[in-house]
N, C-alpha and C positions, 0 to 999 in steps of 0.2 A: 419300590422303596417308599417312592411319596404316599399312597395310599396304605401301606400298614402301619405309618407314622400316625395315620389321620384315628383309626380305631381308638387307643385310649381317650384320646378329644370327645369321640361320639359316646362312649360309655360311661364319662364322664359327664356329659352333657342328660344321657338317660337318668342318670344316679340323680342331680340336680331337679330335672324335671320330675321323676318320681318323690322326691324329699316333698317340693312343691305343693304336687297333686296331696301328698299324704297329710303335707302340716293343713292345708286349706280345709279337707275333709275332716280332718279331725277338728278343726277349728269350727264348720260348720257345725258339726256334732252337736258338739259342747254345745253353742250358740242352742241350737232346737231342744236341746236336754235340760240348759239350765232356763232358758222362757218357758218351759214345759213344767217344769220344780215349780216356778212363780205364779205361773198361770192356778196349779195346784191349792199352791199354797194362799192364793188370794180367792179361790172358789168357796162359796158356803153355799146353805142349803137352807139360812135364813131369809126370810121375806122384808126386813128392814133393817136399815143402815145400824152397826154397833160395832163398838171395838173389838178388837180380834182378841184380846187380854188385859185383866185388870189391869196388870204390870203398864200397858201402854196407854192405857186411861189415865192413870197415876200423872205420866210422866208430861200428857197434854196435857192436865188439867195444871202441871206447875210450867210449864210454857205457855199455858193460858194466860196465866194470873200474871206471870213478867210480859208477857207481850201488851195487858189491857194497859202497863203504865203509861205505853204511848198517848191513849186519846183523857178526855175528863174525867172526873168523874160523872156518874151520870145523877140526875135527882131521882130514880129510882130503878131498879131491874125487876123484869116481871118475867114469867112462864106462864104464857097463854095455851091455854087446852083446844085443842083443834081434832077433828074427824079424824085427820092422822099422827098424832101423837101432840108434845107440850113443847112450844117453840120458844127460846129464850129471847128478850128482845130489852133493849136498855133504854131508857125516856132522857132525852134531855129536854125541859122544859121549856127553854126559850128563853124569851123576856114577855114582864107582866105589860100589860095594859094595865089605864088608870081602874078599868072593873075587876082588876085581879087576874085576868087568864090572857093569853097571848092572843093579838087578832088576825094571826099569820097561819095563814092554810100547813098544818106540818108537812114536813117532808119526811120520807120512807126509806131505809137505803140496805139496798140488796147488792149482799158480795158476790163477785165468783164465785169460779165450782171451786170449792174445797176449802173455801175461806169464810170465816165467820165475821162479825161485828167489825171487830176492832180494824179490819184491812179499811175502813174508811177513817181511821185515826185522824189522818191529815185535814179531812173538810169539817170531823166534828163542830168543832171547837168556831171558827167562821161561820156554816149552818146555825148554833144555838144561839151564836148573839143576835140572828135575827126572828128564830124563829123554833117552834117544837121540831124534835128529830127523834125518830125512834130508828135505830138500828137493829139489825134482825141478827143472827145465827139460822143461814138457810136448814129448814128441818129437810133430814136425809143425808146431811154431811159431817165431817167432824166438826165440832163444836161443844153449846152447850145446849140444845135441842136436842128432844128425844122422840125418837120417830117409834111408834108405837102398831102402826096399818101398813101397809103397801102404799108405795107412790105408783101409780102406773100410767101414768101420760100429763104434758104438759097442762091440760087442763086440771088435774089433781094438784098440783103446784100451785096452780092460779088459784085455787080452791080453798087451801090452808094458808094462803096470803090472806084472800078475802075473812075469811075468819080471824086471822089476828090484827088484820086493821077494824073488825067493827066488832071484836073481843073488847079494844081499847079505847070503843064508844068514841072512834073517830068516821065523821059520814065522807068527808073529803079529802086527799092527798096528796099533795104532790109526789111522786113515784121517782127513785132513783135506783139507776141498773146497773154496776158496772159487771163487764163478761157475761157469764153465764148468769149472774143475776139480772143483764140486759133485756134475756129472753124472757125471762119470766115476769119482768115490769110490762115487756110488752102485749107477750101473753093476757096480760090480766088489765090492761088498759082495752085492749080486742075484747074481754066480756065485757068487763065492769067499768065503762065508763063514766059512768055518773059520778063514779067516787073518784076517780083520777084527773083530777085540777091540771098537773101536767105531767109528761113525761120525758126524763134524760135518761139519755142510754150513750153511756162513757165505755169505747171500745168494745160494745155487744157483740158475743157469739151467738152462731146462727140466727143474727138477726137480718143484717144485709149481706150478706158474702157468704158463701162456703167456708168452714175453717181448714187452715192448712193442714196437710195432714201430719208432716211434722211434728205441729203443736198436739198435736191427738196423739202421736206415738209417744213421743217424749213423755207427755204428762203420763202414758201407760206403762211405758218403762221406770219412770221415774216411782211408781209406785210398786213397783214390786219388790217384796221383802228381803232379800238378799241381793240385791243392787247395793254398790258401794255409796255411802253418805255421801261421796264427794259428787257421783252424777246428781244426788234428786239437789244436792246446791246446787250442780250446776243449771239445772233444767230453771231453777226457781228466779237464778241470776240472769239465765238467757231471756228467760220472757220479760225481766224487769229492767231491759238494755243493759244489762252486764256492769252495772255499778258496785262498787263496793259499796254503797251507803245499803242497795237491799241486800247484796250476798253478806254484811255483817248487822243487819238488824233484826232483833229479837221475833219479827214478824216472819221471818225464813224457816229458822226451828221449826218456829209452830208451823206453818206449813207441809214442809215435810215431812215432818214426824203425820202430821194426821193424813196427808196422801201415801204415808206408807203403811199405819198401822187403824187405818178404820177403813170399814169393809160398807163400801155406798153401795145400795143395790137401785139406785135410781133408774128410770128408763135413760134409754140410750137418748141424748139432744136429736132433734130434727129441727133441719133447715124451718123458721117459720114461713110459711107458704106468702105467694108474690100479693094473694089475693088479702089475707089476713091484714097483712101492713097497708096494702091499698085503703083499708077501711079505718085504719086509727085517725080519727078525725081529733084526736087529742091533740093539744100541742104539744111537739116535740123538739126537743133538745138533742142535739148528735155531733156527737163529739168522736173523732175516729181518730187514732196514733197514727199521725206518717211515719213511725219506724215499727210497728204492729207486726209480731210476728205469728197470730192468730188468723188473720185473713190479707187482704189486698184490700187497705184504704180506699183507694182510688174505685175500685168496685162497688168499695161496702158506699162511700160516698154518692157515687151516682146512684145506685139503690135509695138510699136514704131520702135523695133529694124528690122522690116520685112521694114520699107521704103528702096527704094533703093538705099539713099544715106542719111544715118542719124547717127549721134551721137546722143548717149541716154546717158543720168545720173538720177541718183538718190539722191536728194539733202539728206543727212541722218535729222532727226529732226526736217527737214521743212513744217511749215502749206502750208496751200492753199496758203497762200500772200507770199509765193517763193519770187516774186522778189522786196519784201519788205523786210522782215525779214533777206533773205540773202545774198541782190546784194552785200555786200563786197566779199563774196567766189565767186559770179558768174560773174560779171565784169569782169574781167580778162579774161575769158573764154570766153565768150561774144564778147567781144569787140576782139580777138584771129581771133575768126569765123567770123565777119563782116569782118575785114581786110580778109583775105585769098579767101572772094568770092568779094570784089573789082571791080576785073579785068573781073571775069566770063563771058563768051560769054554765052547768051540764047543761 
């Protein structure tokens, strides 16, 4: 009697675990079918970074144009012509000397991956009152650069840097990196030292640390075309400590929109080698987010502290957008260091 009571229990308990097995399956499905749609659909068989359709040119180019009202204006925007296409980059002039031209080494500033000019809005404005500032639009990303040849390794990057600072008939500069534009300040301070007066690197990828991989997946997810609007905010909000001042500022749009609808065919980032950083005898600036969800501060920091001429900090509380979130505490600092290497003889 006990034991034919117990069967509806156990075939009920089957029915249960079968629904299980079946919705998880089908749920994996979907998962492999629709990454596979994206995967697809973000594939091309162009050799250089362009948007995927007018329609979505159109629509960065008017999230451009509300996102620049954040920083100055600038005293003039130029399109420098380079071996790999025409790089957009914006002058702010500084302040005159009594001979008419500024006697401050400019400074250089290079955004992350997927961010043009205007992501250093916050330090513009503090940078020009002391000094020339050109801000770039990395060529090979959305922006207002046009990449015209193949990028194919971190040395071509340093390459068409070096072109558009001696395009601008500037011999020396101070170099500023934040992210993925960290690598490539430091990239190009490892060739071309003589022109690099100093260098900052505000929360650099693959420069001292491995990056999370997280941060690599999300940013890849978050760029696929049929992902819902609300992940690539969310992805945009997670890296910038989850504020609403960047999940509602005109600088997320833009973002998103050009990580989902421009097609980068850059080389994949490589870790810069232990020996490379060993040799930047530049001075350097290192500035790492203690809440960084690109790498492990504490790593990237002891790394950093092996260059052989480097100040390291550890900004406490600070997301990835370091020098958004806390150019008030690091201006000062900053601006400290620029002065001090001036004079520097390469």
């Amino acid at each position: 009697m006990g034991g034919s009571k117990s069967v509806p229990g156990r075939r009920g308990l089957r029915r249960v675990t079968r629904n299980v097995v079946i919705g998880v399956s089908a749920l994996a499905l979907f998962g492999v079918g629709f990454t596979a749609v994206n995967i697809a659909l973000l594939s091309s068989d162009s050799p250089v970074g362009h948007w995927r359709s007018d329609e979505a040119r159109q629509e960065y180019e008017r999230l451009y144009e509300q996102a620049m009202t954040l920083m100055p204006e600038p005293d003039s925007q130029q399109d420098i012509q380079t071996d790999f296409g025409t790089v957009r980059v914006y002058v702010f002039a500084g302040p005159a000397s009594p001979s008419g031209s500024s006697d401050r080494v400019p400074v250089v500033l290079l955004p992350g991956y997927g961010g043009p000019a205007v992501t250093w809005y916050a330090s513009i404005a503090d940078l020009a009152a002391e000094r020339p500032v050109i801000a770039i639009d990395t060529l090979g990303m959305a922006g207002m650069s046009e990449q015209v040849e193949p990028i194919a390794s971190a040395d071509d990057q340093a390459q068409w840097l070096h072109e558009v600072i001696t395009g601008l008939d500037i011999d020396r500069a101070h170099v500023a990196g934040f992210s993925f534009g960290g690598l490539t300040a430091a990239t190009y301070a490892a060739q071309r030292p003589e022109h690099v007066a100093s260098l900052t690197l505000l929360d650099p990828a693959y420069v001292f640390a491995p990056v999370n991989k997280r941060f690599l997946v999300g940013g890849f997810v978050a760029s696929f075309p049929l992902m819902p609007d609300s992940f690539a905010r969310w992805y945009t909000s997670w890296i910038s400590g989850g504020t609403d001042a960047a999940r509602n500022s005109p600088l997320a749009g833009l973002l998103d929109h050009g990580r989902r609808h421009y097609a980068t065919t850059l080389p994949v980032p490589e870790q810069l080698p232990a020996e490379t950083l060993a040799g930047i005898e530049t001075p350097t600036l290192a500035v790492l987010a203690g809440g960084s969800v690109a790498h492990d501060p504490q790593d990237a920091a002891e790394t950093a502290s092996t260059m052989p001429n480097a100040q390291v900090r550890i900004e406490p509380d600070a997301s990835h957008a370091v020098h958004i979130e806390h150019h008030d505490n690091l201006f000062p600092m900053i601006s400290s260091f620029l002065a001090d290497h001036d004079q520097d003889t390469p």
